[in-house]
C-alpha positions as CSV (number, residue, x, y, z in Angstrom):
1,X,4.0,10.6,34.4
2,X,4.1,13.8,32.5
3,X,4.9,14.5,29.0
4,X,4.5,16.8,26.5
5,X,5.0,17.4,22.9
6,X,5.3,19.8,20.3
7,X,4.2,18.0,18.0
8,X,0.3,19.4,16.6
9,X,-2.4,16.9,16.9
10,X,-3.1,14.1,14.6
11,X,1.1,14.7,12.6
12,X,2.9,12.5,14.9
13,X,3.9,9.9,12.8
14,X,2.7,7.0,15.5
15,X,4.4,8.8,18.0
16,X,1.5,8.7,20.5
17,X,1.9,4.9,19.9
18,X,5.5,4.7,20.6
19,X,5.0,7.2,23.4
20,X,2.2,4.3,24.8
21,X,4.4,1.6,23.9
22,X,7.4,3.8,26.0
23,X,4.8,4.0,29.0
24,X,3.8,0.5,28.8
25,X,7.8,-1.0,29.2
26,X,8.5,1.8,31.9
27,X,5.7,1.0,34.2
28,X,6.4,-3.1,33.7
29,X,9.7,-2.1,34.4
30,X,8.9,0.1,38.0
31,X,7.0,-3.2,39.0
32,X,9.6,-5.7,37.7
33,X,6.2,-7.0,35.6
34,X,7.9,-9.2,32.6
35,X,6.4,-8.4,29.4
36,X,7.2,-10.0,26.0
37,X,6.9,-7.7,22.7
38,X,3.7,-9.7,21.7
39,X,2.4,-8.7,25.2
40,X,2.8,-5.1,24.3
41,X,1.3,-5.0,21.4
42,X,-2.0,-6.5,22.3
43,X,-2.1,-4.5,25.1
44,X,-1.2,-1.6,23.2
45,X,-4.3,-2.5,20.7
46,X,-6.4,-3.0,23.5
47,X,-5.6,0.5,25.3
48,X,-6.5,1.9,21.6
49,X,-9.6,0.2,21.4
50,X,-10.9,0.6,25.0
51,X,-10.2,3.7,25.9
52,X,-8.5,5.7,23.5
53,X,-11.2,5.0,21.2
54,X,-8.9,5.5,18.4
55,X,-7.9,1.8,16.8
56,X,-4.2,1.4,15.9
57,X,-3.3,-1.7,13.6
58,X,-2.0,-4.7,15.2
59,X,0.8,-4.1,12.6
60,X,1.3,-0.5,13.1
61,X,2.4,-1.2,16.8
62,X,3.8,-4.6,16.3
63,X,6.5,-2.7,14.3
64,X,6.9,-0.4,16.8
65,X,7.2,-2.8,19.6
66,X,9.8,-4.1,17.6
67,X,11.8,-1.5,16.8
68,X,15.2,-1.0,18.3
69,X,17.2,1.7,18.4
């Protein structure tokens, strides 16, 4: 997966979230992998935590997990 952005580094608004939260659904999806909103956002928090190393509320991405457009 490539993507790229205009957008300058650290003014996105929690669009590096919702790109992760994008990724997350698109790669459950390409394996037929079931996950429910609340799985998203704790593995969301847990991608933040572990290897971003750049902690997102649980709130933050809950909101965004739930978003719909």
């Amino acid at each position: 997966m490539l993507v790229t952005s205009d957008i300058p580094e650290g003014r996105g608004a929690g669009s590096s979230s919702a790109l992760q939260i994008a990724a997350l659904r698109a790669i459950a999806a390409a394996f037929e992998y079931r996950l429910t909103d609340d799985d998203v956002t704790a593995l969301a928090q847990r991608i933040d935590r572990d290897i971003v190393h750049a902690p997102t509320s649980a709130g933050t991405l809950s909101a965004l997990v739930h978003a719909r457009a």
